[in-house]
MINU-668408 format. One record per residue (C-alpha): residue number from 1; x, y, z. Coordinates in nm, 2 decimals. Layout:
<recs>
> NUM, X, Y, Z
...
</recs>
This chain:
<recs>
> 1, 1.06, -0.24, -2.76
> 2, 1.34, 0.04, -2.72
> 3, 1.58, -0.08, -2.47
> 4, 1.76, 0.21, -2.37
> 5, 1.60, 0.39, -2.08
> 6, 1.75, 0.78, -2.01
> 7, 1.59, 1.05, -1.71
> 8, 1.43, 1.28, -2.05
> 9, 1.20, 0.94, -2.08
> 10, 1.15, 0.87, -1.77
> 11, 1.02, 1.22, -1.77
> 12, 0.84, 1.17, -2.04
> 13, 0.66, 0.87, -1.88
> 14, 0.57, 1.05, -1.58
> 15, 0.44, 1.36, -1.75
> 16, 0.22, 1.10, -1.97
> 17, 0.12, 0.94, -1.69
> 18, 0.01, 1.24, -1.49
> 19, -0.23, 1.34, -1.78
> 20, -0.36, 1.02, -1.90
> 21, -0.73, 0.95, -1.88
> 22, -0.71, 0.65, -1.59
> 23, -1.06, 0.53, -1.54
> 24, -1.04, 0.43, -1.97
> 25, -0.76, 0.19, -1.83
> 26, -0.91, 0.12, -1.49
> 27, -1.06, -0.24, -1.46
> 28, -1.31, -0.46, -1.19
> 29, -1.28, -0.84, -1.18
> 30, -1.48, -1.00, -0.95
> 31, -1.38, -1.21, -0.66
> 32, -1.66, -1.47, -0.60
> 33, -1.78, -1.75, -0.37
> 34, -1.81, -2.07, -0.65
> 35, -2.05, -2.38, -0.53
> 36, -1.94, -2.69, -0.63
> 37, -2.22, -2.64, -0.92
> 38, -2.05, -2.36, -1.02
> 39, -2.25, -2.12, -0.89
> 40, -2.12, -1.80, -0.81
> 41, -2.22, -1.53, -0.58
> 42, -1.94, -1.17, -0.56
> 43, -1.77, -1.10, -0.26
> 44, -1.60, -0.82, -0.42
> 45, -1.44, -0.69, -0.74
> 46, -1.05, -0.62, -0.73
> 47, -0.97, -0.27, -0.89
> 48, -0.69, -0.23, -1.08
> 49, -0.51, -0.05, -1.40
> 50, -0.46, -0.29, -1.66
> 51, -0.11, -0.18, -1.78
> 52, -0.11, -0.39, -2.13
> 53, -0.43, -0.09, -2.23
> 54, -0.25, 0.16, -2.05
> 55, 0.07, 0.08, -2.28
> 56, -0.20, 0.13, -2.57
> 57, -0.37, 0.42, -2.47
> 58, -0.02, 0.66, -2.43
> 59, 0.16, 0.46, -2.71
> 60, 0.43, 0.41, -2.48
> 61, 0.72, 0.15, -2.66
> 62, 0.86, 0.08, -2.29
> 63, 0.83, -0.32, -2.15
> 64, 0.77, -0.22, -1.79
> 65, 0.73, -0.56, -1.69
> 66, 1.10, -0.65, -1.82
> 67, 1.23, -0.39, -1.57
> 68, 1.15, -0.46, -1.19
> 69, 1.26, -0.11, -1.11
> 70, 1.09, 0.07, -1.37
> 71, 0.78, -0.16, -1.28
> 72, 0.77, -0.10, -0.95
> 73, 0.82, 0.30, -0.97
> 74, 0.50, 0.27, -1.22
> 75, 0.28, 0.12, -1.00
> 76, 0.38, 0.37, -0.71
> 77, 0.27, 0.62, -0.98
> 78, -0.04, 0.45, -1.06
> 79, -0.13, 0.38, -0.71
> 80, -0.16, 0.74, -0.66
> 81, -0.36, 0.80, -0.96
> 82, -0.59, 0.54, -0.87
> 83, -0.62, 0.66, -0.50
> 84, -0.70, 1.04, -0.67
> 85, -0.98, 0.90, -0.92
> 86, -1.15, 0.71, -0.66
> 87, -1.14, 1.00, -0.40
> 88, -1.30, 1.27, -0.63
> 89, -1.62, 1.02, -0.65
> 90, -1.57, 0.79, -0.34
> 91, -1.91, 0.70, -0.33
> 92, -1.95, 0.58, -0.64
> 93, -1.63, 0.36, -0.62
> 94, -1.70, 0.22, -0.27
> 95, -2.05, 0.16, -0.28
> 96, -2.01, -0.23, -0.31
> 97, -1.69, -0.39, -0.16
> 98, -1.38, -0.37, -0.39
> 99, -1.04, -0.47, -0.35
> 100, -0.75, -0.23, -0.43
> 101, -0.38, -0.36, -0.52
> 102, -0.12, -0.10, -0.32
> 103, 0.25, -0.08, -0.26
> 104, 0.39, -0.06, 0.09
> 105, 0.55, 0.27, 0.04
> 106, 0.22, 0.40, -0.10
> 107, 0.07, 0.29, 0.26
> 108, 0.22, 0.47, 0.49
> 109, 0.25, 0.77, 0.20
> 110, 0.05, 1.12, 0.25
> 111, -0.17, 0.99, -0.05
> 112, -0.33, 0.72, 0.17
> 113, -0.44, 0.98, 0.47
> 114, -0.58, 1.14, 0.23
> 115, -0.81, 0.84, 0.10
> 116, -0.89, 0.76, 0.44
> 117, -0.98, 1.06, 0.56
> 118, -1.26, 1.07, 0.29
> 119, -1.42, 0.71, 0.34
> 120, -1.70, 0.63, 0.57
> 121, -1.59, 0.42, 0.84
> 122, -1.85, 0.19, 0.79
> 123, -1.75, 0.16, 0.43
> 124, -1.39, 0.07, 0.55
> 125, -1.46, -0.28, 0.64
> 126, -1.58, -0.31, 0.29
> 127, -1.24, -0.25, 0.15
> 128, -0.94, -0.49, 0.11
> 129, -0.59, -0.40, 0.09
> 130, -0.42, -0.61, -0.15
> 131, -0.03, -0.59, -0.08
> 132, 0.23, -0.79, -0.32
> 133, 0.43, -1.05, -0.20
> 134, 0.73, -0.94, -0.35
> 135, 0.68, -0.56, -0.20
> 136, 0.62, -0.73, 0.14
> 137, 0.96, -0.92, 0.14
> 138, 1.14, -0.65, 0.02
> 139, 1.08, -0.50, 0.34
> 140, 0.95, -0.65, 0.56
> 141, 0.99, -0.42, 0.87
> 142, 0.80, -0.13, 0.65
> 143, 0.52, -0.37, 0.56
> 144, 0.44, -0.45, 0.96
> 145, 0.42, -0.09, 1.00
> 146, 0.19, -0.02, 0.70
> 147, -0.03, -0.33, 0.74
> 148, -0.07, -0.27, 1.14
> 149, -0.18, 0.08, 1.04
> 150, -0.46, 0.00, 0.73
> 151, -0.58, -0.25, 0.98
> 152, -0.59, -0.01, 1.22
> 153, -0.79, 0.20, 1.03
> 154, -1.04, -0.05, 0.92
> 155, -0.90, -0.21, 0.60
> 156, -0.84, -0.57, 0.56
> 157, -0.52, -0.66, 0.42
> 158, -0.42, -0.92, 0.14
> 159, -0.12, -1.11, 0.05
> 160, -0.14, -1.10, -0.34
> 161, 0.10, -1.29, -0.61
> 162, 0.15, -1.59, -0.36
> 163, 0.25, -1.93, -0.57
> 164, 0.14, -2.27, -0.42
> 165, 0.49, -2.32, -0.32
> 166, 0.57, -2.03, -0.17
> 167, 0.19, -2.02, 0.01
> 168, 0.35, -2.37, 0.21
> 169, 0.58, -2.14, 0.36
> 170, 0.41, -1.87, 0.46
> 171, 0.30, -1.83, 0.85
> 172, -0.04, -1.61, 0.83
> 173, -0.01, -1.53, 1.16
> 174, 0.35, -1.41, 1.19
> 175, 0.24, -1.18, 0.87
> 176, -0.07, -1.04, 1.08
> 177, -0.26, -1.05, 0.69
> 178, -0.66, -1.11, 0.68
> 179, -0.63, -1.27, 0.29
> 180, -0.43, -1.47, 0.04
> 181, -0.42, -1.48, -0.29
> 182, -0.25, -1.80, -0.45
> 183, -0.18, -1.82, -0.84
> 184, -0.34, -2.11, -1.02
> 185, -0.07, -2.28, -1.24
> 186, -0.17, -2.53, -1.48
> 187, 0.13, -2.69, -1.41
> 188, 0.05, -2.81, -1.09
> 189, 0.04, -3.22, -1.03
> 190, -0.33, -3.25, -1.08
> 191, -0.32, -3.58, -0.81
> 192, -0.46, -3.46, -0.52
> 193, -0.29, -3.73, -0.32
> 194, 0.05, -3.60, -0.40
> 195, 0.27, -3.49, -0.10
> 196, 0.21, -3.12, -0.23
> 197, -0.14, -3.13, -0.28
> 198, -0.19, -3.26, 0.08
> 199, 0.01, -3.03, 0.21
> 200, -0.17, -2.75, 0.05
> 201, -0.53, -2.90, 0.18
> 202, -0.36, -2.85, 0.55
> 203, -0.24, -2.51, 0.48
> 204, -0.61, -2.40, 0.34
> 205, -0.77, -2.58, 0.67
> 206, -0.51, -2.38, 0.86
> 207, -0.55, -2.04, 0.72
> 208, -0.93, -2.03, 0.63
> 209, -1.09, -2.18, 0.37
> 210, -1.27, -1.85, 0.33
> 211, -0.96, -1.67, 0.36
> 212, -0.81, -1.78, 0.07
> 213, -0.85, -1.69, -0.30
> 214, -0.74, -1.91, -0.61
> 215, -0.65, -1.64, -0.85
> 216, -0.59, -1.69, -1.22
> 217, -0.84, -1.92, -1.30
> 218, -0.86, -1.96, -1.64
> 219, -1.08, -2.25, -1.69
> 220, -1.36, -2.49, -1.50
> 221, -1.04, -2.69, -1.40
> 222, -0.85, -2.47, -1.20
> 223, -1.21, -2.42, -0.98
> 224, -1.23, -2.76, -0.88
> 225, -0.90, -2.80, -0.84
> 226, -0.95, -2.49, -0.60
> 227, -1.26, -2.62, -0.43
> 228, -1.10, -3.01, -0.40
> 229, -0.79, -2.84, -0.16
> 230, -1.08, -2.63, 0.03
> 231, -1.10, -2.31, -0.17
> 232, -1.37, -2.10, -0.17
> 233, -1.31, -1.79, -0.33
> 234, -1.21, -1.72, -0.69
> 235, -1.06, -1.47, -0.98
> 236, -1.01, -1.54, -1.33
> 237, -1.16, -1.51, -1.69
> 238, -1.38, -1.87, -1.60
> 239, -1.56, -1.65, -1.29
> 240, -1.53, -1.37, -1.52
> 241, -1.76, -1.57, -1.83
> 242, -1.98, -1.68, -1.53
> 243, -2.07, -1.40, -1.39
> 244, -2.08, -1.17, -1.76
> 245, -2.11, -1.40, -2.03
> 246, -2.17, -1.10, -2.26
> 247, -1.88, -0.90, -2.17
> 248, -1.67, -0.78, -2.46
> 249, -1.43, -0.65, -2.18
> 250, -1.14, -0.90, -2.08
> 251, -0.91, -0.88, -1.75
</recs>
């Protein structure tokens, strides 16, 4: 990977970005209820633009993810892209509840009346706004504003990318959000009668065990490690094999 960065590139990017053929890159991974038999049943699939493909399909040489900047202009770009795909067939996009991974400033943005002004109200209900942690904490005064406003509208609003230790801190109510999403790490002391884990359980009875969602899960494991604290809703390649054996696609 190239490690100078210049405006002409950045340019460059942009242009390739403006032309490139999104929905090829565009992804759904489900978000499903899972029974202690692991049975699943979908709630809803997250939509998102799965930037390793995208890197691919423009055969960019830029590491966007080593660049917090760059990565975060991307997604602003990419937000709007996404927003414009799904409004020129909304109905074929919203017809079963999806999920759909925003920036703040992409919120309160132009781009976003837009959107709204083209989905059904009842569909609205059906549609979750998933907002990430680190965007929210970056400003926080400008994510009150947007997330008061989506809600407004009819949109439920996520926190996504929270860790277990960071989702002990958080105060659900003071951050007015419907959803979490906490990130499965294998790492994590598999006692569940550690001081952690315990603490976790309380913080899932607190917030809704139907309110939050173990993300990242990989394998069988990191279910019932979910569903042990209280979890009930799941994401990962295990909910992805359960749901599509068959699927050549991964996520």
């Amino acid at each position: 990977v190239k490690s100078g960065f210049n405006v002409a590139r950045l340019a460059n990017v942009e242009r390739d970005l403006e032309r490139a053929d999104i929905q090829r890159v565009m992804r759904r991974q489900p978000i499903c209820v899972v029974s202690p038999a692991m049975a699943v049943r979908k709630v809803f699939d997250e939509m998102y633009i799965n930037i390793a493909h995208l890197r691919q399909l423009l055969k960019m040489d830029v590491d966007f993810l080593s660049n917090r900047w760059l990565f975060k202009y991307l997604t602003q770009l990419l937000d709007l892209r996404m927003l414009d795909l799904i409004r020129q067939n909304i109905s074929r996009y919203v017809e079963s509840p999806i999920s759909l991974n925003l920036n703040v400033e992409t919120l309160i943005s132009g781009r976003f009346a837009e959107f709204d002004a083209m989905v059904k109200p009842s569909a609205k209900v059906s549609i979750v706004i998933e907002v990430p942690v680190i965007d929210v904490f970056a400003d926080i005064g400008a994510f009150h504003v947007a997330r008061r406003e989506v809600q407004r509208m009819g949109y439920r609003v996520c926190l996504d990318g929270v860790s277990v230790e960071s989702f002990l801190m958080i105060d659900r109510e003071r951050l007015g959000v419907d959803l979490v999403k906490v990130q499965w790490n294998a790492d994590i002391e598999s006692d569940l009668n550690s001081k952690e884990n315990k603490d976790v359980i309380k913080a899932v009875s607190s917030f809704g065990s139907n309110r939050v969602i173990l993300c990242r899960c990989d394998n069988k494991e990191a279910v019932q490690y979910g569903q042990a604290l209280g979890i009930s809703l799941f994401q990962g390649r295990y909910i992805d094999s359960l749901i599509s054996p068959n699927s050549k696609v991964e996520n």
